[in-house]
C-alpha positions in Angstrom: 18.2 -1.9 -16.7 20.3 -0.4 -19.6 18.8 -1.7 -23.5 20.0 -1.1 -26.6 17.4 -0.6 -28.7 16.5 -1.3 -32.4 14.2 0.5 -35.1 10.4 0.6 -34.6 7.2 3.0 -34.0 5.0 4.1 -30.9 4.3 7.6 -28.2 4.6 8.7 -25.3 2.9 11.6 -22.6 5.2 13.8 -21.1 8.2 15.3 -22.3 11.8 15.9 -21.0 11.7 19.5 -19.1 15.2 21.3 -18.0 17.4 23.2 -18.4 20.5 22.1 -20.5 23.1 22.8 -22.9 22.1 23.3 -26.8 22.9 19.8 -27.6 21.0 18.7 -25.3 17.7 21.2 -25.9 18.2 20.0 -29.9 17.7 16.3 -29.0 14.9 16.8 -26.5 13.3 18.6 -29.0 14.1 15.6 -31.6 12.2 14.0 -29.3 9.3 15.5 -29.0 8.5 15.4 -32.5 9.0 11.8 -32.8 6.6 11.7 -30.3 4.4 14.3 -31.6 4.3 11.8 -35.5 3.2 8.8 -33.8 0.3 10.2 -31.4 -2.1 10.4 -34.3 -1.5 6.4 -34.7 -2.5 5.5 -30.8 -6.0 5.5 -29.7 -6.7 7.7 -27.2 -7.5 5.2 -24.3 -4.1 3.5 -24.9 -2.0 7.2 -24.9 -4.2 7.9 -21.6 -3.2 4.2 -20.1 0.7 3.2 -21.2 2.0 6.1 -22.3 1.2 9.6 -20.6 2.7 8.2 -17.5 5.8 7.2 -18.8 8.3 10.1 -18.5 11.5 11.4 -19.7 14.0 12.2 -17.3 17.2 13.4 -19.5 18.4 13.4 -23.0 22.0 13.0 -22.8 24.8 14.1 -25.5 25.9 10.8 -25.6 22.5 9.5 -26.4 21.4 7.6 -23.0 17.9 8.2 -22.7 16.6 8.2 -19.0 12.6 7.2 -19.0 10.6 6.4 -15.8 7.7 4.4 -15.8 4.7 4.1 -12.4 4.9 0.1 -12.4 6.9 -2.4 -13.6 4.2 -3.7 -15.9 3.3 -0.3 -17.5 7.3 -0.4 -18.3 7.5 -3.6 -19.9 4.3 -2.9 -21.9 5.5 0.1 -23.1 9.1 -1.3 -24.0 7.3 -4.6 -25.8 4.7 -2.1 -27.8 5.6 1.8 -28.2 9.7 2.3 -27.3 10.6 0.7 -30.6 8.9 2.8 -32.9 9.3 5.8 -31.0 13.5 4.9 -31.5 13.1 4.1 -34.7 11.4 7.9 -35.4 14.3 9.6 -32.7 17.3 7.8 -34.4 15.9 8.7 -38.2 15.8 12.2 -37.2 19.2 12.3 -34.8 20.9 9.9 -37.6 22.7 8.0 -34.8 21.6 5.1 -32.2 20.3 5.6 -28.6 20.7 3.5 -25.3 17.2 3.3 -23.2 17.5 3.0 -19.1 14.5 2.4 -17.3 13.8 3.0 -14.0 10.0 2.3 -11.9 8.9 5.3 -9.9 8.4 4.7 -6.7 6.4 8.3 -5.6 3.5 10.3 -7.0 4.4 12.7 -10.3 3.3 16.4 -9.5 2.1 17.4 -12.8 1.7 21.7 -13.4 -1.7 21.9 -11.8 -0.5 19.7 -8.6 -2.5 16.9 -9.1 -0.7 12.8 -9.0 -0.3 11.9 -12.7 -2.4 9.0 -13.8 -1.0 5.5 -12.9 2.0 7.3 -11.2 -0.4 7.7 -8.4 -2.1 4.0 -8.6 1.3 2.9 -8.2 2.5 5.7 -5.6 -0.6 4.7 -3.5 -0.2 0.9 -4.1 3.4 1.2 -3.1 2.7 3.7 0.0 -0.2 1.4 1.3 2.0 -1.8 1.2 4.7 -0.3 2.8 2.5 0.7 5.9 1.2 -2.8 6.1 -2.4 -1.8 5.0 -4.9 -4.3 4.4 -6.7 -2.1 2.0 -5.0 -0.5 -0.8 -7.9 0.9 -1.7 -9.7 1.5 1.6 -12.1 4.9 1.8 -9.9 8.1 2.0 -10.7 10.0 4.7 -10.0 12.6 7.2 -11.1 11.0 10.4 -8.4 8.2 11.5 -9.5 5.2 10.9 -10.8 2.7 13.5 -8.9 -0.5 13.8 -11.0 -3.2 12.8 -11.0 -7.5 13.5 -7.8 -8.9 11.6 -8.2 -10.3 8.3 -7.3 -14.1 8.4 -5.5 -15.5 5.1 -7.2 -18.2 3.8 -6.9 -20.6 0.2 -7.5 -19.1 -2.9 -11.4 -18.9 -3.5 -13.0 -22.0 -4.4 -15.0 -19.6 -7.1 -11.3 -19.0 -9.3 -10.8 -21.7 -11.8 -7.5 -23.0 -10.7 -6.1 -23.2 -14.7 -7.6 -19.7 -15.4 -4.2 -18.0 -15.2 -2.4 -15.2 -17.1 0.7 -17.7 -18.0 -2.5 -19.6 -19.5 -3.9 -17.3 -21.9 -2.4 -17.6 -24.9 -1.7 -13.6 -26.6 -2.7 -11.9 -29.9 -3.8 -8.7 -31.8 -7.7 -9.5 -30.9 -7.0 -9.6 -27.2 -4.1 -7.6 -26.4 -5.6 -5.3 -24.9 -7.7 -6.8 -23.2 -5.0 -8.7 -21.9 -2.8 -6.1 -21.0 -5.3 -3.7 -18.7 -6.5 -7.0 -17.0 -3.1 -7.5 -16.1 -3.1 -3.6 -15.0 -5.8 -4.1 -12.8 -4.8 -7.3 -11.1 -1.3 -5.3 -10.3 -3.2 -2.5 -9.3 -6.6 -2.9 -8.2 -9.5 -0.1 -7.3 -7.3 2.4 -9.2 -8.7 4.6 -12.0 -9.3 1.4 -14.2 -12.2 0.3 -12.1 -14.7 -1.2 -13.0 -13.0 -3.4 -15.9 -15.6 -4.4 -18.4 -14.4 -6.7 -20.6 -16.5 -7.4 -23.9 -16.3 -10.3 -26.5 -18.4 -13.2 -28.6 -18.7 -16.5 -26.9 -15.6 -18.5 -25.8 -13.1 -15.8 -26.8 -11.6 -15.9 -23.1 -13.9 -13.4 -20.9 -14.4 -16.2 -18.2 -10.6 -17.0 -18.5 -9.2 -13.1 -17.7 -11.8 -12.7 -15.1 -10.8 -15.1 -13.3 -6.9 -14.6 -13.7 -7.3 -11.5 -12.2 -9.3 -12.6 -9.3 -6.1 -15.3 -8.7 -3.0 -12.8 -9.4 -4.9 -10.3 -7.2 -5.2 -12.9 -4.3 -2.1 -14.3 -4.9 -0.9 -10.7 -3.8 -3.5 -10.1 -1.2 -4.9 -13.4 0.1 -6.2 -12.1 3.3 -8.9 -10.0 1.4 -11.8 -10.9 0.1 -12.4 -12.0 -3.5 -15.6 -12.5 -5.0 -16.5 -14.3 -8.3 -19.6 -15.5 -9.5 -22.2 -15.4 -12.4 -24.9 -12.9 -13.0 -27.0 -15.1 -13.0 -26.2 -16.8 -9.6 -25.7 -13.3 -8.5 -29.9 -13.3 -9.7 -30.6 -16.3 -8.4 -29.3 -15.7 -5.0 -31.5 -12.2 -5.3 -34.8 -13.7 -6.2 -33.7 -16.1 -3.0 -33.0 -13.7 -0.4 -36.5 -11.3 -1.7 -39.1 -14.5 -1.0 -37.1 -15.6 2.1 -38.3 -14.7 5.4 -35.7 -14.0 8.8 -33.0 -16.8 9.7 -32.2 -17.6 13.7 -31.8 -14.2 15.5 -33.7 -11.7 13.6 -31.7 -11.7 10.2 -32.8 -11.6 6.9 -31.5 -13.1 4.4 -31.6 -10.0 2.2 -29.7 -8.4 4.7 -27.2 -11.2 4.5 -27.3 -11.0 0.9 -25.9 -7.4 1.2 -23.7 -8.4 3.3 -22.0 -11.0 1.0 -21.8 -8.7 -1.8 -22.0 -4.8 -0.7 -19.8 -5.1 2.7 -17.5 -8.3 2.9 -16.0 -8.1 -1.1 -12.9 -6.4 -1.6 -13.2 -7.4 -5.6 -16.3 -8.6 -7.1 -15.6 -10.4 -10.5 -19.1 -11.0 -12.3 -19.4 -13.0 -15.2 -21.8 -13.0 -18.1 -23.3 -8.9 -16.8 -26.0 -9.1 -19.8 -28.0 -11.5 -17.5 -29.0 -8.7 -16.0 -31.0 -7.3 -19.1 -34.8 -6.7 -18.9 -34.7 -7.9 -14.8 -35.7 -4.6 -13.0 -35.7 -5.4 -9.8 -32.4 -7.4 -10.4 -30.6 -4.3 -12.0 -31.7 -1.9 -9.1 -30.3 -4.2 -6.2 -27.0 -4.5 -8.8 -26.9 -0.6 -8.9 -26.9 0.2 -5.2 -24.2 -2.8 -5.3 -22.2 -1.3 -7.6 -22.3 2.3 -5.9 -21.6 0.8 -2.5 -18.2 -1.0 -3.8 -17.3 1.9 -5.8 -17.6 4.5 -3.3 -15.6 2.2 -0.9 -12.6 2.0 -3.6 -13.3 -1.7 -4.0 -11.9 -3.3 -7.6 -15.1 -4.2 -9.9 -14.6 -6.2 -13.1 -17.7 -7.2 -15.4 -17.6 -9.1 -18.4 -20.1 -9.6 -21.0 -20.9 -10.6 -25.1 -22.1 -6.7 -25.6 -21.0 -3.5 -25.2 -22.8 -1.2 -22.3 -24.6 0.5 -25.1 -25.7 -2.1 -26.9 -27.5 -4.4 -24.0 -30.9 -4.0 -24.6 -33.2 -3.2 -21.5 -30.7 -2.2 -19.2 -31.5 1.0 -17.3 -29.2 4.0 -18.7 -27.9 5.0 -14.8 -26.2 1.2 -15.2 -24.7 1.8 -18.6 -23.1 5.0 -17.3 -21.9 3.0 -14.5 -20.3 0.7 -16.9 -18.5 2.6 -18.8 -16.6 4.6 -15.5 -13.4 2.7 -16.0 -12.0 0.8 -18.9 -13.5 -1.1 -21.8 -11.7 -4.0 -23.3 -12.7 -5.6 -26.2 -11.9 -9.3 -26.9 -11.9 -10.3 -30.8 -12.0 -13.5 -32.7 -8.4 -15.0 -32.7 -6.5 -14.1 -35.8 -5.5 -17.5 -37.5 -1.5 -17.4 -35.7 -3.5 -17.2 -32.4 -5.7 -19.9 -33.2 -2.4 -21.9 -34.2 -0.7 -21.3 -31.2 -4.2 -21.8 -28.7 -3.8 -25.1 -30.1 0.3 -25.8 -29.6 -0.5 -24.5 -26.2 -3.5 -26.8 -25.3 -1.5 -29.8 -27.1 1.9 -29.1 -24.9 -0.5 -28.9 -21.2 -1.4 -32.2 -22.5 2.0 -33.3 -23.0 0.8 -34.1 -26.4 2.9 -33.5 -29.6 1.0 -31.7 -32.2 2.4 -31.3 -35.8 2.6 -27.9 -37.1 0.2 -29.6 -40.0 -2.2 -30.6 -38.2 -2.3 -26.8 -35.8 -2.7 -25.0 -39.2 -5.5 -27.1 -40.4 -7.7 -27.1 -37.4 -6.9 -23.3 -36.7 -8.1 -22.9 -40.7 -11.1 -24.8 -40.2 -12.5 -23.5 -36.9 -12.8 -20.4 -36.5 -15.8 -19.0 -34.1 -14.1 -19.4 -30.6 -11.2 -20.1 -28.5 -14.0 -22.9 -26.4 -14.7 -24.6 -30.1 -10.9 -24.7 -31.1 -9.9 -26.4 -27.8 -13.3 -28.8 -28.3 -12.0 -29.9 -31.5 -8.6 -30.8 -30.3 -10.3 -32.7 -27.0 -12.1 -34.8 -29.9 -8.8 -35.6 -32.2 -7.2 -36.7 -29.2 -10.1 -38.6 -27.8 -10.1 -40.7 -31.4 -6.1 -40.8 -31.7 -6.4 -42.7 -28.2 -9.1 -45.2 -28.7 -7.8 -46.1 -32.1 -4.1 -45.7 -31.0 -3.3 -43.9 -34.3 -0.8 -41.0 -34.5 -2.4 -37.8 -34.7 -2.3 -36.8 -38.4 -3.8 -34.0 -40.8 -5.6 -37.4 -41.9 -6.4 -38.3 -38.6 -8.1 -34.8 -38.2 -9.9 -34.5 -41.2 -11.5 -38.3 -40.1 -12.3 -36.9 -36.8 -13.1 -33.6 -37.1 -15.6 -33.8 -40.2 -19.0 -34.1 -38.8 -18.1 -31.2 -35.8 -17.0 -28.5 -38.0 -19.1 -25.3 -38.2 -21.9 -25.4 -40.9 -20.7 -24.1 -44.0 -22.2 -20.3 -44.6 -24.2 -21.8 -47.1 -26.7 -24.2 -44.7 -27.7 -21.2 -42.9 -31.0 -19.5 -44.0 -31.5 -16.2 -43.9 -34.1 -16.2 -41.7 -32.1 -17.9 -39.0 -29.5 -14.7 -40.0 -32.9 -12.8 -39.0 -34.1 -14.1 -36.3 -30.2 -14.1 -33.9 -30.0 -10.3 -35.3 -32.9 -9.3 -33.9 -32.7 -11.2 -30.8 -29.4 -9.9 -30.6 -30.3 -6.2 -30.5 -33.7 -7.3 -28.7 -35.5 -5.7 -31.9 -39.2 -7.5 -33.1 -39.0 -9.3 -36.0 -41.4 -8.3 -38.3 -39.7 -4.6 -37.6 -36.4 -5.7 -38.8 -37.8 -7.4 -42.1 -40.2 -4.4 -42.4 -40.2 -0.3 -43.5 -39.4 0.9 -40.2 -36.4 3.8 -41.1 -35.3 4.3 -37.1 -31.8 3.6 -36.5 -32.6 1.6 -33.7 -34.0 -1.2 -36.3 -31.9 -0.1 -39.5 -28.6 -0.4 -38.4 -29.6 -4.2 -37.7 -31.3 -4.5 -40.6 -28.4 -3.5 -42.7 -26.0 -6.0 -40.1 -28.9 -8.9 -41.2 -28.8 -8.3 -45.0 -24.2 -8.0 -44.9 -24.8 -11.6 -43.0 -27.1 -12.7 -45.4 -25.0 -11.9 -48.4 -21.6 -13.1 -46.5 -23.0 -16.0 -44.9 -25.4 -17.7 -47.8 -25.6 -18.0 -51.6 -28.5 -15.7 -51.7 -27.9 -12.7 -54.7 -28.6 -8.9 -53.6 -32.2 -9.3 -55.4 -33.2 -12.2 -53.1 -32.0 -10.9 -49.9 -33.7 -7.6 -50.7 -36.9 -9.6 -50.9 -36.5 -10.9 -48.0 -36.7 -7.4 -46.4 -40.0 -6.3 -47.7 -38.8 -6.4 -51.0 -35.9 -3.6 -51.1 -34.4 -2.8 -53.9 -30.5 -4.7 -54.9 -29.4 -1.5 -54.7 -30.2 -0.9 -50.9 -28.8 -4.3 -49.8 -25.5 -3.4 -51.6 -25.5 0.3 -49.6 -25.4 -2.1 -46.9 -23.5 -4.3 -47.1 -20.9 -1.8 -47.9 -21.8 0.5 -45.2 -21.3 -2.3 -42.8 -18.2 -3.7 -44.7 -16.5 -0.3 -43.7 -17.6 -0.4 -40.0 -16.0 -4.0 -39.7 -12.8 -2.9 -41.0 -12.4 0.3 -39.3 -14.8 0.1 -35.6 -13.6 -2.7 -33.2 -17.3 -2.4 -31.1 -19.0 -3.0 -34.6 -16.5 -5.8 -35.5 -17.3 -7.5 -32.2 -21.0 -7.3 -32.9 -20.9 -8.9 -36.3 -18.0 -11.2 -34.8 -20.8 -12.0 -32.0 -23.8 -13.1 -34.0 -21.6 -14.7 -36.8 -20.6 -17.3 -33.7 -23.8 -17.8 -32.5 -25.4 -18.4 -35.9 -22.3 -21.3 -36.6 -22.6 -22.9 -33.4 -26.3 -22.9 -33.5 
C-alpha cells in the first residue's frame, strides 16, 4: 500500500543498512536522526513492542520510503501512532515530502547476533505454524517429533465469552490505548513474548470487556482450541471444591480433574478479577503450579485485576514475578471525549438518538467508571420511556439527580481512611499514626491528598486527623502525591482506584 503522508511525531527500531549512493547514505542518515529526537519521547515498553520491529528497507532519491512491519496490526498501529511524527521530523530536516510503502513480513528477521527479532518471529512462527496446518501455534518446541494426538473438534464459541464483549465494542482513548492495542496484539498473536497479559485498572474501566474480546477474536481464529475464561474467584471456588471432595466413578479425583480442566485441556486461560487471590495460600500455590504448567507449554495467559502485581497485598513474591513476565497494561479513567463518545456509542446499539447536549452533560457529571456512565444512560432511558418524553438535558438532570456520585464534600475523611488502608491492606490505627515506614507513609500521604481533594477540610484539620501533623506536612503531601499523579501512570491508577470506590460507596 503506497501513502502519502502528512506532518507529525513518533520512532522507530532498526535502521536502513546498505550500501548506496551519497544521496542516498545523506537521507538514511536524515533518518536516523529523526528517529534518534523522538526516542526520548516513547516509553520504553512501547519502543520494545510497535516500533523496534518495524524496519526500513530503502531510502530512495526520489523519497519512497520502504518500511516492513511483522503483522498487519503492528503496521497499522504504528502508521495511526508514530509514522506521522517521525515524517513530520524526516521532511523538516530533508525540506521536501516523502511517500511511505508498507509491506508485512512474512519470515523471521536475523538480527547481528542471529537471533528472530521481537514480533518478527511471533509473526514468522504464527505464520509458519498456520501454514503447516498446526493446531498449536504455540505448542512445546522440541527436538523429539511430536506424537500425533486425538483431533481437535471445533465447537461454538465458549459459553464463558460475553457475546457483546468485542474489540469493535470498546469504545478508544488516551486512558486505554494501550491497553487496547497489546490486547489486540495478543489475540492476533497468542503465547508469544506478550504472555501473560495483565491488564490493570479501577472498577468498570473495561478489564472484563478486553478479556473477554481477546478470548472471542482468538477463537474466532482458532475455534478448535480450547479457551478458558473464568473468575478468580470461581477459579477458588472450584479449588476449595475439588480439596474437600473425595474420588468420582473409576478412581478419579476431583482434584485431579480440576488439573485437568485448567493445567492440561486450556490453550488460553483468561482470569478475571487475579487479586482474589490475595491472602489465600493454598489458593495461590495451586495458581502458581497452574501458571508454570501453561507457561512452560507456550499456552496464552491473560490476568486482569484493580492493582498492579506489586501493589496486591499478601500475594507470595514468586506470583508477582510471574506477573510481571509479559506485558502490563494499564487502563485509566476515561478522559471526558471518551466518556462522551462511551455514551454516543451505547445510545446508537440502542438505536437511540442522543443529543450532543445531553452526552456532554452526563460525561461531565459522571465520571468514576465506564459501568456507572453506561448505568446512568440505562436510567435516562428507562424514564424517557415510561414517561414518553424526549430525552433532554432537562430530562437528564430530572432523572439523573439522586444517582449521581456524592459530591467530594459528603465524604468524611475517615471513610478516605479507612478504603486507603484497606486498599493497601495497611491497619488503621498505623496509617493515622507515627509509623515513618514507607510501606504505611506513602498511603498516608495518598489519604491526606484525598482528604484535601475530596472534602472541605483545611491542611490544619486534616493534619489532626493524622495524629496531629503539622499543615506543613499535609501540604508536602499533597504535593508530593500531586507530582506522582501527573507524571506516574501506576500511581495515577491507584489514586484513580480508591477515588472510585470512595464515590460509589
Amino acid at each position: 500500500m503506497l501513502r502519502k503522508r502528512g506532518k507529525t511525531h513518533a520512532s522507530i527500531g532498526n535502521h536502513c543498512g546498505f550500501s548506496v549512493s551519497n544521496p542516498v547514505e545523506n537521507m538514511i542518515q536524515l533518518w536516523g536522526e529523526a528517529l534518534r529526537s523522538i526516542e526520548p519521547k516513547v516509553k520504553p515498553s512501547q519502543r520494545e513492542l510497535w516500533l523496534r520491529p518495524i524496519e526500513c528497507l530503502d531510502i530512495t532519491t526520489e523519497g519512497r520510503i520502504r518500511l516492513r512491519a511483522p503483522t498487519r496490526f503492528a503496521k497499522e498501529h504504528f502508521e495511526d501512532n508514530f509514522l506521522p511524527s517521525i515524517l513530520e521530523d524526516l521532511e523538516s530536516r530533508a525540506s521536501r515530502s516523502f511517500l511511505v510503502e508498507f509491506e508485512i513480513d512474512d519470515s523471521p528477521m536475523i538480527g547481528a547476533s542471529g537471533a528472530v527479532s521481537g514480533a518478527a518471529a511471533v509473526a514468522a512462527e504464527f505464520e509458519r505454524d498456520a501454514s503447516q496446518g498446526n493446531a498449536h501455534t504455540h505448542a512445546p518446541q522440541a527436538t523429539a517429533a511430536p506424537q500425533p494426538g486425538p483431533p481437535r473438534v471445533t465447537v461454538g464459541a465458549p459459553r464463558s465469552l460475553a457475546e457483546h464483549y468485542t474489540f469493535d465494542k470498546f469504545v478508544v482513548g488516551p486512558p486505554n490505548q494501550f491497553a487496547h492495542a497489546a490486547a489486540r496484539m495478543v489475540a492476533e498473536s497468542p503465547a508469544s513474548r506478550w504472555n501473560p497479559l495483565f491488564i490493570y485498572g479501577g472498577v468498570g474501566l473495561g478489564k472484563t470487556h478486553l478479556l473477554h474480546a481477546i478470548g472471542r477474536d482468538i477463537w474466532q481464529q482458532h475455534n478448535d482450541w480450547k479457551i478458558v475464561c473464568v473468575s478468580c474467584e470461581k477459579f477458588v471456588v472450584e479449588f476449595i471444591g475439588a480439596m474437600t471432595s473425595g474420588k468420582r466413578g473409576g478412581g478419579v479425583s476431583q482434584m485431579e480433574e480440576f488439573r485437568r480442566k485448567y493445567r492440561e485441556e486450556p490453550d488460553v486461560l483468561l482470569i478475571d478479577d487475579i487479586q482474589f487471590l490475595s491472602n489465600k495460600d493454598s489458593s495461590q500455590d495451586e495458581f502458581f503450579h497452574t501458571f508454570n504448567a501453561l507457561h512452560h507449554s507456550h499456552k496464552q495467559i491473560v490476568l486482569t485485576c484493580d492493582k498492579l502485581p506489586g501493589e496486591l497485598p499478601g500475594l507470595e513474591d514468586r506470583l508477582r514475578s510471574r506477573f510481571t513476565w509479559g506485558l502490563i497494561a494499564e487502563i485509566g479513567q476515561p478522559d471526558l471525549e471518551t466518556r462522551v463518545a462511551i455514551l454516543k456509542r451505547k445510545a446508537a446499539n440502542e438505536d437511540i438518538e442522543l443529543d450532543d447536549d445531553v452526552a456532554m452533560y452526563i460525561a461531565a457529571q459522571v465520571k468514576s467508571s465506564v459501568r456507572a456512565l453506561e448505568g446512568a444512560l440505562t436510567r435516562l432511558f428507562a424514564r424517557a420511556s415510561i414517561e414518553r418524553r424526549p430525552i433532554t438535558k432537562g430530562l437528564a438532570e430530572e432523572a439523573l439527580h439522586k444517582f449521581l456520585p456524592a459530591a467530594p464534600q459528603t465524604l468524611t475523611i475517615e471513610a478516605i481512611q479507612r478504603e486507603v488502608a484497606n486498599y493497601f491492606g495497611v491497619k488503621l490505627p498505623d496509617l493515622k499514626g507515627p509509623n515513618r515506614h514507607r510501606a504505611i507513609a506513602h498511603p498516608r500521604m495518598i489519604a491526606m491528598y484525598l482528604a484535601r481533594t475530596l472534602t472541605s477540610l483545611s491542611y490544619p484539620e486534616i493534619g489532626n486527623r493524622f495524629s496531629g501533623r503539622d499543615h506543613s506536612t499535609v501540604i508536602s503531601a499533597v504535593r508530593k502525591i500531586e507530582r506522582l499523579v501527573a507524571t506516574d501512570p501506576a500511581q495515577r491508577s491507584i489514586v484513580n482506584t480508591i477515588e472510585s470506590h470512595l464515590r460509589e460507596g
